[in-house]
DRENDO-1510 file (C-alpha; in Angstrom, 1 decimal, always signed):
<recs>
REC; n; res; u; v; w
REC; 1; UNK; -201.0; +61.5; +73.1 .
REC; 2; UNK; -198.3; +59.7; +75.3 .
REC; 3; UNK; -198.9; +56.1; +76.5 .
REC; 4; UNK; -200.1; +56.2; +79.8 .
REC; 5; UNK; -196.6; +53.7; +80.3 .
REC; 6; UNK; -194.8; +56.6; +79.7 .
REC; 7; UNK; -196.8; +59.0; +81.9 .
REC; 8; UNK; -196.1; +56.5; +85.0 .
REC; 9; UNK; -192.3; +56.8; +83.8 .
REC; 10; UNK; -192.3; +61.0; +83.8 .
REC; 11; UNK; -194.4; +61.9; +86.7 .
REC; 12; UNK; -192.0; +59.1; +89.2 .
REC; 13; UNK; -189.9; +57.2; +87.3 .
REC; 14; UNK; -191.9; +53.9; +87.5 .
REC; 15; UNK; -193.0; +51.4; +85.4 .
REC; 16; UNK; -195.3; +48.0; +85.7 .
REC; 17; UNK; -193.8; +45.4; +84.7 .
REC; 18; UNK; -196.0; +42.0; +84.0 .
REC; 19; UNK; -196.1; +38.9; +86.4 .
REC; 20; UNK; -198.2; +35.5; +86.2 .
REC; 21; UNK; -199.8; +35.9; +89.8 .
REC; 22; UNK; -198.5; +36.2; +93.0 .
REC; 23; UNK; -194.6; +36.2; +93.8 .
REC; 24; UNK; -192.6; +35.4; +96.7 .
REC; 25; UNK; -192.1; +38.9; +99.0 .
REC; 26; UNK; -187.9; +39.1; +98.1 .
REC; 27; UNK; -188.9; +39.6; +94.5 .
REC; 28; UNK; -192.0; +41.8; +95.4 .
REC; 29; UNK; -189.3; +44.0; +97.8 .
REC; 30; UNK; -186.9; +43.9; +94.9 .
REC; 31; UNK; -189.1; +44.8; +92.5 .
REC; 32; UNK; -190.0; +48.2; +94.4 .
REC; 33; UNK; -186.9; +49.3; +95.2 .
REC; 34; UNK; -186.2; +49.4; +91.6 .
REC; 35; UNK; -189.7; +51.3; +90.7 .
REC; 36; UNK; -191.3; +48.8; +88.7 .
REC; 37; UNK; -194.7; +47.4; +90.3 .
REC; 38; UNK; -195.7; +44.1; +89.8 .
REC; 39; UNK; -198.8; +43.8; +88.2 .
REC; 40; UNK; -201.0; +40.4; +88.2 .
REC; 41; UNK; -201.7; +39.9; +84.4 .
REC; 42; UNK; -205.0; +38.0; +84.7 .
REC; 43; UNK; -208.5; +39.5; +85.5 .
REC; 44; UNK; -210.8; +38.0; +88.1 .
REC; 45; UNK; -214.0; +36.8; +87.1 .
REC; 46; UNK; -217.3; +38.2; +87.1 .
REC; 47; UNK; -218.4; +36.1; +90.6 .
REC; 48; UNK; -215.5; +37.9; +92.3 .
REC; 49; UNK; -216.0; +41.4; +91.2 .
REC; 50; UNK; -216.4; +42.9; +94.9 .
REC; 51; UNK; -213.6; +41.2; +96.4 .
REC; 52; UNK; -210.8; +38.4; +95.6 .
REC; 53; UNK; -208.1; +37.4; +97.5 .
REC; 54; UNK; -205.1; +38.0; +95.3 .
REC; 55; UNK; -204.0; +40.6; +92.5 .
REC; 56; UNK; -205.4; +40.7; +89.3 .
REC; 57; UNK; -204.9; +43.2; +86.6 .
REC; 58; UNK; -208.1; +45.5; +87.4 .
REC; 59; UNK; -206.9; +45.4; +91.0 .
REC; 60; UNK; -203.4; +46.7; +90.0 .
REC; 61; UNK; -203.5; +49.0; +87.2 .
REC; 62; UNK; -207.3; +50.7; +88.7 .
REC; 63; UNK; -205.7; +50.4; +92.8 .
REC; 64; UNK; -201.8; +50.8; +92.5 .
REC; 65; UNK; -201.2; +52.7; +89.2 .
REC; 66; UNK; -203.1; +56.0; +90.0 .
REC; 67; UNK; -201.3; +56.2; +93.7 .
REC; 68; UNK; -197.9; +55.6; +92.4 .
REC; 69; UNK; -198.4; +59.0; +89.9 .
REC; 70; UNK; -197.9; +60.6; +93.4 .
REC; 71; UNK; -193.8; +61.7; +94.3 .
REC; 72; UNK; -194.8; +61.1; +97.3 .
REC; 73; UNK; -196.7; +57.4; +97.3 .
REC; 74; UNK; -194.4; +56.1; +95.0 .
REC; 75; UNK; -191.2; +57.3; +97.3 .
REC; 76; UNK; -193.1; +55.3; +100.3 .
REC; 77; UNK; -193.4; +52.3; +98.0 .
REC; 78; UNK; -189.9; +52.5; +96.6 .
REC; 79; UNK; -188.7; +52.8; +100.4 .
REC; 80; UNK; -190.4; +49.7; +101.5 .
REC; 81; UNK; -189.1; +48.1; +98.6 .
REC; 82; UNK; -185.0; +49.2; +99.6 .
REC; 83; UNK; -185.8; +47.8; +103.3 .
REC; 84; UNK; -187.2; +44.4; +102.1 .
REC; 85; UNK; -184.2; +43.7; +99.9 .
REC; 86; UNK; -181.9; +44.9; +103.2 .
REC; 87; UNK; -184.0; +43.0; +106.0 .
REC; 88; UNK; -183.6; +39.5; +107.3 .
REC; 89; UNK; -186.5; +37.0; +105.8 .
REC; 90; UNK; -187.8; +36.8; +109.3 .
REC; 91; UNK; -188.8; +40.2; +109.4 .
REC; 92; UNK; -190.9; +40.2; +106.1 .
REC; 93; UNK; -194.0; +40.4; +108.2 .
REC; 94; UNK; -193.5; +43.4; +109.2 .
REC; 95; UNK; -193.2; +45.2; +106.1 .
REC; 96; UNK; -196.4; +43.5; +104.5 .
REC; 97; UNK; -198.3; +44.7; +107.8 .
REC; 98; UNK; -197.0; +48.2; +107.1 .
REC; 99; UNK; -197.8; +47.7; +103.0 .
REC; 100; UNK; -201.2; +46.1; +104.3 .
REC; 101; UNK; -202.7; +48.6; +106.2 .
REC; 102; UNK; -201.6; +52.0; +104.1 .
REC; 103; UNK; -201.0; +50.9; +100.4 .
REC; 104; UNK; -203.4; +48.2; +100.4 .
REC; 105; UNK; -206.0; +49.1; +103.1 .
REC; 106; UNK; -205.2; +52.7; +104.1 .
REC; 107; UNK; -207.5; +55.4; +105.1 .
REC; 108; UNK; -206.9; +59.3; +105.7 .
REC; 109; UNK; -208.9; +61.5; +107.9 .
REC; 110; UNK; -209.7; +65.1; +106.1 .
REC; 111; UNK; -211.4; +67.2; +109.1 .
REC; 112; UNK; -214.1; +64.8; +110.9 .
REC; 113; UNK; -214.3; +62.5; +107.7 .
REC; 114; UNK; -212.7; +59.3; +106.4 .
REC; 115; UNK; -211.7; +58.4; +102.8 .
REC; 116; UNK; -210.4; +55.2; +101.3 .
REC; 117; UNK; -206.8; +56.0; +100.2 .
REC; 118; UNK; -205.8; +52.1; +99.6 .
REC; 119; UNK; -205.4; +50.6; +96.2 .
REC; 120; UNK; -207.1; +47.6; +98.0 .
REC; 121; UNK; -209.8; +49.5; +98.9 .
REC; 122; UNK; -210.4; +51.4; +95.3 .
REC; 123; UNK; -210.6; +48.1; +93.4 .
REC; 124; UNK; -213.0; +46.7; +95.8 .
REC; 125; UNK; -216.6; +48.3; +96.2 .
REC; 126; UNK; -217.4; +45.7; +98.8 .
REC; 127; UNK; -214.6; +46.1; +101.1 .
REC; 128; UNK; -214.8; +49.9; +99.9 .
REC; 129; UNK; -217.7; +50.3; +101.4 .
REC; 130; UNK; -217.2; +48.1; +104.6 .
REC; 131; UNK; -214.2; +50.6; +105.3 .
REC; 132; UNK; -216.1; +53.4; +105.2 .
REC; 133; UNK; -219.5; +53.1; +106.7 .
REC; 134; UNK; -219.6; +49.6; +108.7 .
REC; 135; UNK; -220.6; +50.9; +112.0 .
REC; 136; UNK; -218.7; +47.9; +113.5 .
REC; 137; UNK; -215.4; +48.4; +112.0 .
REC; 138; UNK; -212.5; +49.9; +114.6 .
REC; 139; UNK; -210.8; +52.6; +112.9 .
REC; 140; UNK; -207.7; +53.6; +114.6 .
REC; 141; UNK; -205.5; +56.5; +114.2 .
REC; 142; UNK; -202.4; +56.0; +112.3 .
REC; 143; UNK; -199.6; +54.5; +114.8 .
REC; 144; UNK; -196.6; +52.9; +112.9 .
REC; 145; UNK; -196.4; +50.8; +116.1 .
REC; 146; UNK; -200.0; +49.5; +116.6 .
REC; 147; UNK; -200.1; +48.8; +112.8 .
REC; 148; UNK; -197.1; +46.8; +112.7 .
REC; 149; UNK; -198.6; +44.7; +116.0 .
REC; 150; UNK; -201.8; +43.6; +114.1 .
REC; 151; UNK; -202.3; +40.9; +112.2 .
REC; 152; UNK; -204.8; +40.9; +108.9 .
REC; 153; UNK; -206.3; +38.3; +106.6 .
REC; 154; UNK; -206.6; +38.1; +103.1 .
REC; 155; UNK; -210.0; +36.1; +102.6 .
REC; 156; UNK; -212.4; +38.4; +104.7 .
REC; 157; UNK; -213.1; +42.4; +105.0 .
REC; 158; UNK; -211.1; +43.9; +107.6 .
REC; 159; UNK; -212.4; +44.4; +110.9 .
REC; 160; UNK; -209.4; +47.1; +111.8 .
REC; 161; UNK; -208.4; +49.8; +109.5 .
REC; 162; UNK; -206.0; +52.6; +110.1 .
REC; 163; UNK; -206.8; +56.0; +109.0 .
</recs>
């Protein structure tokens, strides 16, 4: 039986590569554009099971790992990686608004119904949940313009998601 390292590696040519918790967004960028994801290497606790603010482990290897097995996810991810390492500082935010709202936070429509596609989403049965059947949450249809225009935050669920 292969490792499931090695799996990653043959299906698109990535890898995960440890890191102690959050890094700064030119070696997040950098990291990407080589294929290797960054994965948080601790695990939250029991209190924050539904929700926590940044990375851990479960959130990585049960959200990103199973999206990047996908040519065509782990291309997307691999291009926003090349663009951070090209762009100015300055226009960071732009990218993480992009990364926000479809790796982390995406939704797809199939027909007349909505699915969670984000690996924020997936490791997140609260916000999972919110995304899906909150009657008060505005989804909006995927528009690379509007997306980049709207700001998020990290410590609540979303109240806009793009599908």
């Amino acid at each position: 039986m292969r490792k499931s390292r090695q799996v990653l590696m043959d299906q698109t040519g990535w890898q995960v590569e440890p890191v102690p918790a959050l890094i700064g967004f030119s070696q997040f960028f950098g990291m990407l554009s080589k294929a290797t994801f960054p994965a948080a290497s601790f695990i939250r606790g029991r209190e924050d099971f539904d929700y926590i603010e940044e990375p851990d482990i479960f959130h990585e290897i049960y959200g990103h790992t199973p999206l990047l097995t996908d040519p065509r996810f782990a291309k997307f991810s691999q291009k926003l990686g090349e663009t951070g390492t090209k762009c100015d500082k300055s226009e960071y935010s732009w990218l993480i608004r992009l990364y926000w709202f479809t790796v982390e936070f995406g939704l797809i429509r199939e027909g007349h119904e909505i699915k969670a596609l984000g690996s924020g989403l997936a490791s997140s049965p609260g916000e999972l949940d919110h995304s899906i059947n909150e009657p008060t949450v505005v989804r909006k249809p995927f528009d690379i313009i509007d997306i980049l225009r709207t700001p998020y935050r990290i410590d609540i669920n979303q109240p806009i998601y793009f599908a």
